[in-house]
C-alpha positions, 0 to 999 in steps of 0.5 A: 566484438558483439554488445551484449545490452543491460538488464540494468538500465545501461548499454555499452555502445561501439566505443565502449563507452557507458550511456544511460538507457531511460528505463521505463516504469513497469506496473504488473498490476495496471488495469487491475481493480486497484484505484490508487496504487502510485505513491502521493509523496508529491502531495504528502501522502505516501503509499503502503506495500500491499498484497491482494490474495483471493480465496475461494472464499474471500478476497484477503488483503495484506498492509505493511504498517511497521511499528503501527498500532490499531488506532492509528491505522483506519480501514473503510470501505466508501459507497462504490465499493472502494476499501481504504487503508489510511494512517498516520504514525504518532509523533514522539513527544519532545523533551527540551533536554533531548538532544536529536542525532538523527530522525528518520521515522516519518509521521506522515499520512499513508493511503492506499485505496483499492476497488473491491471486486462485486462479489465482496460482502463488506458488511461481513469483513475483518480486520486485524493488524499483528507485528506491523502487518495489517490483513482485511478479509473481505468474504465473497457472496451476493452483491451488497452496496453500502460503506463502512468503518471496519474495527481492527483487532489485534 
């Protein structure tokens, strides 16, 4: 009889009994531009998912923020080059008489930062948010330091 290992973080060793395998984290995007892309849960700020496309003309990122508005979700980009997407989600006003079954929705800060490639043009980016998912388009061109608020339309 031949063992055939799991892809699924467990094995079956001689006497066909079950053992955990640790499975190590994989990060297909370690050693790429992003400067935070682990979750900050532990210090009570989350992460949000976030795709990088690139353009022949600009750097495009797309933000998960389900059930956000604009104002409270906020796009900047520091002095190194650095474009952040940070937001809290607003509490729900209580009312004595309510009566509570279940919360699940969190309202904690989110986070996420990026290191912006140098051929980003920051004074020219746009943002805008529409059904929960934010884009920032970041034009490419000459290299031009300095940081900014971005408005979100939408």
């Amino acid at each position: 009889m031949s063992i055939i290992p799991s892809f699924f973080g467990r094995k079956a060793n001689k006497a066909n009994a079950l053992e955990t395998v640790p499975l190590e984290t994989w990060d297909p995007f370690e050693g790429i531009a992003f400067a935070m892309a682990t979750p900050l849960a532990a210090h009570g700020v989350a992460t949000t998912r976030m795709d990088w496309k690139e353009t022949p003309e600009a750097h495009v990122f797309i933000a998960e923020v389900p059930g956000l508005r604009k104002d409270e979700v906020r796009v900047e980009v520091e002095e190194e080059k650095i474009l952040k997407i940070s937001g809290q989600r607003a509490k729900d006003v209580e009312d004595k008489n309510d009566k509570w079954h279940r919360v699940e929705r969190s309202s904690e800060k989110f986070l996420r930062s990026v290191k912006l490639p140098p051929n980003a043009r920051v004074e020219q980016m746009k943002a805008t948010i529409e059904n929960g998912v934010l884009t920032v388009t970041v034009p490419k061109g000459d290299n031009i330091e300095g940081g900014r608020v971005i408005q979100i339309a939408g």
